[in-house]
Every structure is written in structure tokens, then in C-alpha cells.
N, C-alpha and C positions, 0 to 999 in steps of 0.2 A: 750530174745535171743539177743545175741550180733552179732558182723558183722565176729568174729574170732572164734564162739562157736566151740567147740570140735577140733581148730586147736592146734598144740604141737610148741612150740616157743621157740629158744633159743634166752637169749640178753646179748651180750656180758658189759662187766662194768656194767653190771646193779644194783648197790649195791648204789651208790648216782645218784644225778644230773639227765641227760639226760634219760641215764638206766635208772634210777628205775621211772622215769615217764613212759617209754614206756614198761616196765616189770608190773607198775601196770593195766596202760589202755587197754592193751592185756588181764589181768584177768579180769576185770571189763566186757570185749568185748565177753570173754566164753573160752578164749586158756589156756589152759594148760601151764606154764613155765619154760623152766629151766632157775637161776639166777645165771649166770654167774659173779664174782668179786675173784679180788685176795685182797681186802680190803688197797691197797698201797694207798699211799701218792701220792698228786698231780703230783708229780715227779719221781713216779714210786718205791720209794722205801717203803719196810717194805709190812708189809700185815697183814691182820685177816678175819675172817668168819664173822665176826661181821655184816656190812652193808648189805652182799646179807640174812644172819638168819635173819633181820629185816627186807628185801623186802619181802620174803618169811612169814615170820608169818601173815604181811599185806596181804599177797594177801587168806594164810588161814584164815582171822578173815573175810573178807568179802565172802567165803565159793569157795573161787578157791581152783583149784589148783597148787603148785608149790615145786621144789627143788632145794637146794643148789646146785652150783657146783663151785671147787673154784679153777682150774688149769690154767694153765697159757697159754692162746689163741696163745701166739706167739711159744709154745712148740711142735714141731709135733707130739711126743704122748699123751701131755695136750690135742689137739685141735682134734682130734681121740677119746680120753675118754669123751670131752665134748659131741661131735654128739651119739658114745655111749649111755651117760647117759639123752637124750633125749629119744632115742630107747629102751632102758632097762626098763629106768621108764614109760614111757607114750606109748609105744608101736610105735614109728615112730616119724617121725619130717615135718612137714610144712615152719615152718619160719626158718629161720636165721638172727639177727637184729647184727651185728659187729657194736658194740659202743665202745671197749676201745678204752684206751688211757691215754698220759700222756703231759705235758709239759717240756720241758727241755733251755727256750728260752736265745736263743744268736746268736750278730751279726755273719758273716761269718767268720770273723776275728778271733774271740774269741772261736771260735766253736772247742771243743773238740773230738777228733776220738771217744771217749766212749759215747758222749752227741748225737752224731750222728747215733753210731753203734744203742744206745738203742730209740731214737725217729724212727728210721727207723725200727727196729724190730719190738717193740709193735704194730705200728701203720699198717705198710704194712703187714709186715708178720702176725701179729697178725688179720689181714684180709683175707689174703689168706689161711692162714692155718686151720682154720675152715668151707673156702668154700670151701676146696679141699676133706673135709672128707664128708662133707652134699651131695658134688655133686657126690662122690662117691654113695655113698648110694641112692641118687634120680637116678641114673643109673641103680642100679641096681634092684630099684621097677619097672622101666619102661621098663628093659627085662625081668624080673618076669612077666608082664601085670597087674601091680599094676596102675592106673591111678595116676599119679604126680601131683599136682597143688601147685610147692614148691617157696617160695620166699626168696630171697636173697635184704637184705637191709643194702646198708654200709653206711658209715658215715667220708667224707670229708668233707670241712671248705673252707670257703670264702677265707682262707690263700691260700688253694690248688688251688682254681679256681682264686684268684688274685694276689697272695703273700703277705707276710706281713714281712715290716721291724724288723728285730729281731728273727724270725722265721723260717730260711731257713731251716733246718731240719725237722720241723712241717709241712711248707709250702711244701717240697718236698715229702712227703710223703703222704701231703692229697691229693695231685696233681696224684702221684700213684693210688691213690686209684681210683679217680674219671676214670682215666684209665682203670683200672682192671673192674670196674663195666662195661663198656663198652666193653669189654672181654667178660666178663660171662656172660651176656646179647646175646652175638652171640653166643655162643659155648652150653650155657646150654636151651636155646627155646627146642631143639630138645629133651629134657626129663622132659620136661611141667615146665619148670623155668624161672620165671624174676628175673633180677636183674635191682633194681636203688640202686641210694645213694643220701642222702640230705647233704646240708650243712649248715647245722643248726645257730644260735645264742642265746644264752641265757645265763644265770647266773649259771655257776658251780664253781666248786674249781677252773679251770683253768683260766676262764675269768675275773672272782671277783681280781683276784690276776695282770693282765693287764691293763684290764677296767674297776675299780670300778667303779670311777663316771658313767658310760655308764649303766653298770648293777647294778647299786642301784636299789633296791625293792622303790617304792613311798611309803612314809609317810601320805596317805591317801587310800581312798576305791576306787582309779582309778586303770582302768588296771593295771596289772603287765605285759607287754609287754616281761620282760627278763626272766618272772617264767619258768624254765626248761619242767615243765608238758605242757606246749603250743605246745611244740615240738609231743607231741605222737602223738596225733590223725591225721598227714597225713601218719606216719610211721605205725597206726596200720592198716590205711585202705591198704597201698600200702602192707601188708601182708594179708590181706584178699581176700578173694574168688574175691568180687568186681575189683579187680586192673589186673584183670587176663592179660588184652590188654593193659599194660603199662610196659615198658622193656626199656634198654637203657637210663634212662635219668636220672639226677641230678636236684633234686629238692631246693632252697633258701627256707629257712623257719624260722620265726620271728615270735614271739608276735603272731597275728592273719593273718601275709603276709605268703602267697604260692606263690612261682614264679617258672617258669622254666630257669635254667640255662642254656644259650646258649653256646656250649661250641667252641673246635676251627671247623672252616672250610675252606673249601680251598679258599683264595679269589683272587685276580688281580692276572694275569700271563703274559708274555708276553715269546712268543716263538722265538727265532730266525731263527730255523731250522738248527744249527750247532752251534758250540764250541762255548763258549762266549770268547774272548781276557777279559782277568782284566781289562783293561783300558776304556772299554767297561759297565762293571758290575754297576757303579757307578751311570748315568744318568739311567740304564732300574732300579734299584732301587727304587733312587728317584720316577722316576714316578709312579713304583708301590703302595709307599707310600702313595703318593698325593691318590689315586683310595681306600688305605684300610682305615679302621676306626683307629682309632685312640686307642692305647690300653688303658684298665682301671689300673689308677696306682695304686701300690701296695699300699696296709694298711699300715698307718705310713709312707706312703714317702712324 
């Protein structure tokens, strides 16, 4: 008996990398899956059924179960037929894991309206658009008086919570996210739903292709610290029954490190009790700075 036996899981990109780690360790744990990919290229282009028919066969050789599904998450009727095709086949849905994604990286300068329009789509939209069909539906088992115990788990990046040079459209849309999870976490509690998000690092198409030397695999029998499948097991517990009382929060996750990500808070203030003058602004400033921390600079700067 596993920690997700009999739960119904969708995982969005689950067809390499991050996916298909956390698409098999959810089988392996008892859940049911659907295996969300459009089979594109690291850069979002092209597609085939190929990768999620191969998660998928995997997860039936070891005697799960799971199905294809191959629409496109940032589509609002792709992302409607996907929570469908959990409900159709499996009878309902439990989890939500939103992992796509793609990379499209350039400086701000260089930044194309189309390299922009399509990293913010996939990535944001392609987030919210699947938790707006799920949360429909967990709405509606919980005025039916169906008990809910649904999770929503998305998936922002060290870019989003720090920035990273070269990445401002990545970076502003994992920063999105980490948002939004913070949204859905207050608005969906009331129909038995958490939502977090991690922000993972490991070795996929997208990072191999940035950070080789970082994410080389070691040439001996030591850890693999960057292996993608290190990633699943905080995301398969944080969909499990277990995580029931954990909501709101964004998770760091490495190799064998879990941390909690602190994110912003309100900190030094000074009031004056009327209008501030400009000439004024400058010294209550400063001082406020001296009093805050100091921000974490961006990746690559």
C-alpha cells in the first residue's frame, strides 16, 4: 500500500524529466494517472505521443494504472478535456501536478513579443488553466456532499522566486506562478483543497542545455544529486492524504535538500501621518533600507 493508493492524478509535462518522475512515483505510491505531454521540443515546438505512451506503458508493466493524454494545457478546452479525461477514465480526480513547460531564454533586450507571448502562455496559463477546470469540479463534489480532499501542486523555479539573468520571461512567469499558488491556496481551502508549488532543480532538457557542467550526472556510484526522479517524492507526499494541513507554501527542492521558501513580507515602514514632499522620500528610504535585508541577487548576475 502506497501513501497515494486509489488517489486519480493528473501530471502535466509528464512525458520526460521532472514529469515522468513524478507521474511514475505516484504509480509506484497506488494513484491512478493521467499522463499529460504534448511530446514538443524543449522550446516548445513540434509534438508526438511518444514520451507520455512510454510513461504510460511504464507505469502498466509495473501493474498501475495510467492514460495518455496529449492536449495542450495552456488551451481552455485542451485543459477542460484534460480534468475530463481524468473523470471519464478513473471516475474523479484528486491531484493536480502542473509541470509543463518550455524554455525560450533571452536577455530583455533581445526579447521577442512571440518568445514572450509563448513562455508566458504555456507556463502561467498553462497553470491556471487546468486549475480552473479541477476547481470547478472539486466545487462541485463539495455541493453534491461528496468529501474533497483535492491537491493542486505547481511548479515555479528558483528564476521565479530570484530571477535569472537571461530569463525574464521564464523568470516572470515562475514568479506568476508562485503567486497564483498563493491565490488558490485562500480561495480553494473552503472545498477541501491545498495548493503549494516547489521550485525544483534538476537535470532536464531545459537545464542540461544552460547548466551542463552543474547538472552533469557523476561518473561514478555517488549520488546523483541533479537526477530529476529526486524531485518526486516531496510532490507525491504533498498529494497525498498526509499533506492534508499544508497549503500556501512553496517548497526549494534539490538532490536530497527540502526547504521552505520564504517569500515576500511586509518589512520596515515608516509613517509620517500625511503627504510625503519628494524631497522628503529620499532619507525615509534610505533608512528603510539600512532596517531591510538585503535582496538575494538574481542567478547569473
Amino acid at each position: 500500500m502506497g501513501i497515494c493508493e486509489r488517489r486519480i492524478v493528473i501530471v502535466t509535462g509528464a512525458g520526460r524529466g521532472i514529469g515522468r518522475g513524478h507521474a511514475l512515483e505516484f504509480a509506484r505510491q497506488g494513484a491512478k494517472v493521467v499522463v499529460n505531454d504534448l511530446g514538443a521540443e524543449s522550446d516548445g515546438t513540434g509534438g508526438s505521443s511518444g514520451p507520455a505512451g512510454e510513461v504510460v506503458d511504464a507505469i502498466r508493466s509495473m501493474g498501475g494504472e495510467a492514460v495518455v493524454n496529449g492536449d495542450d494545457v495552456a488551451d481552455w478546452a485542451g485543459a477542460q478535456r484534460l480534468v475530463q479525461t481524468a473523470v471519464d477514465t478513473f471516475g474523479g480526480l484528486d491531484v493536480l501536478v502542473n509541470n509543463a513547460g518550455f524554455l525560450r531564454d533571452r536577455m530583455v533586450v533581445s526579447t521577442s513579443e512571440e518568445e514572450w507571448d509563448a513562455v508566458i502562455r504555456v507556463h502561467l496559463k498553462g497553470h491556471f488553466a487546468p486549475t480552473r477546470f479541477a476547481a470547478a469540479y472539486w466545487r462541485e463534489q463539495q455541493k453534491n456532499g461528496v468529501a474533497v480532499d483535492g491537491r493542486v501542486i505547481n511548479t515555479s523555479s528558483g528564476a521565479g522566486l530570484m530571477g535569472s539573468v537571461g530569463q525574464g520571461a521564464y523568470s516572470a512567469a515562475k514568479a506568476g506562478i508562485a503567486g497564483l499558488t498563493m491565490v488558490e491556496a485562500a480561495e480553494l481551502g473552503r472545498y477541501g483543497v491545498t495548493a503549494n508549488a516547489i521550485a525544483p532543480a534538476a537535470r532536464t532538457r531545459m537545464t542540461e542545455a544552460v547548466f551542463a557542467d552543474t547538472m552533469a550526472a557523476p561518473s561514478d556510484d555517488a549520488f546523483d544529486a541533479m537526477a530529476p526522479e529526486n524531485i518526486a517524492p516531496l510532490v507525491v507526499w504533498l498529494g497525498s492524504a498526509d499533506s492534508s494541513g499544508v497549503t500556501g507554501r512553496v517548497f526549494e527542492v534539490e538532490g536530497g535538500v527540502i526547504s521552505v521558501a520564504d517569500g515576500w513580507q511586509h518589512g520596515p515602514r515608516e509613517d509620517k501621518g500625511a503627504r510625503w514632499e519628494p524631497d522628503e522620500v529620499g532619507a525615509v528610504v534610505r533608512r528603510l533600507l539600512t532596517d531591510a535585508p538585503a535582496p538575494n541577487p538574481a542567478y547569473g548576475a
